[in-house]
C-alpha positions as CSV (number, residue, x, y, z in Angstrom):
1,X,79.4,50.2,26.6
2,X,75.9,50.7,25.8
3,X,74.5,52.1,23.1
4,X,71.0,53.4,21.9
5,X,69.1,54.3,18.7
6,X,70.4,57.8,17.5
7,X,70.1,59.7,14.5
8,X,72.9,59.1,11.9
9,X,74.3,55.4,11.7
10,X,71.4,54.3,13.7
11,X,73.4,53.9,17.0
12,X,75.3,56.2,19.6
13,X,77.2,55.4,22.6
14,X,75.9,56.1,26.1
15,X,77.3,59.5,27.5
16,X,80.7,60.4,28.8
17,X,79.0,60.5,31.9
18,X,76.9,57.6,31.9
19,X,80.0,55.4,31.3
20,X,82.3,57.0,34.0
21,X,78.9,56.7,36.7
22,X,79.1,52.8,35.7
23,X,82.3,52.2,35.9
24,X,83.0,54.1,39.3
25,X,79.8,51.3,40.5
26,X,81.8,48.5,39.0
27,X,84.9,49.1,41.0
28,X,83.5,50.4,43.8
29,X,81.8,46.6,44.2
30,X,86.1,45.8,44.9
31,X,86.0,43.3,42.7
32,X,89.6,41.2,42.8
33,X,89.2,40.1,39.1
34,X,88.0,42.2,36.7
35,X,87.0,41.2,33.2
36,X,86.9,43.5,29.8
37,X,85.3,42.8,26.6
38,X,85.5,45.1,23.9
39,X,84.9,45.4,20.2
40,X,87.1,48.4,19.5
41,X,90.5,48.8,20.3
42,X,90.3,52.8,21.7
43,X,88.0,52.2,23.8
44,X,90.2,49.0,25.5
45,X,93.0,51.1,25.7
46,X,91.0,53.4,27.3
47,X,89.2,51.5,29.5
48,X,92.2,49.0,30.5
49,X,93.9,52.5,31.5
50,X,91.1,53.3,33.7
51,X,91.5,50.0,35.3
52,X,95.0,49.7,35.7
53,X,94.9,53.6,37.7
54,X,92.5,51.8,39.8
55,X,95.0,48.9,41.2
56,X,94.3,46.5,38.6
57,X,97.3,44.4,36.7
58,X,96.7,42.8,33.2
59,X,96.7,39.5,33.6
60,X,96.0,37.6,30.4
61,X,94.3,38.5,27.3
62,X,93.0,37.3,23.5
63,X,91.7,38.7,20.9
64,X,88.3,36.0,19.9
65,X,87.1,36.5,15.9
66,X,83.7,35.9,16.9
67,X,82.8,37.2,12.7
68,X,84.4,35.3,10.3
69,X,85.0,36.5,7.3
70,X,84.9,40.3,8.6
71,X,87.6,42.5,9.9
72,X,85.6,42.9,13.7
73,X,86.9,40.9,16.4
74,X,86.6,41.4,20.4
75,X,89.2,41.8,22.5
76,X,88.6,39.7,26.2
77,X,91.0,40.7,29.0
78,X,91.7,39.4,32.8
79,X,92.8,42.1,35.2
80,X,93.4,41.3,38.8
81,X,94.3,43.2,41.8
């Protein structure tokens, strides 16, 4: 997900819209593997439910503590049709 200098904590995620727009170009390329990274848990839930209404199947996942020492990790998943 992108995100952009905002007012606030300095940051702000791309729109609602902008997201769905890219993601509807990612699977519309009929990719046979598909491959998540994320940094926050909601939106892998959300996003791995998006991909598994699209004909995609979990396939293998970790979780990588690219931080040490801080409570951030990413989540990498393998989803294949």
């Amino acid at each position: 997900m992108a995100s952009f200098a905002g007012p606030g904590n300095g940051r702000r995620s791309a729109s609602r819209e902008s997201r769905e727009a890219g993601g509807e170009d990612l699977l519309g390329a009929d990719p046979s593997v598909f491959v998540l990274v994320s940094c926050d848990p909601s939106s892998f839930a959300r996003d791995a439910a998006l991909l598994g209404a699209a004909g995609f199947e979990l396939d293998r996942w970790t979780v990588v503590d690219l931080f040490p020492g801080t409570s951030h990790v990413e989540t990498v998943a393998r989803f294949t049709r």
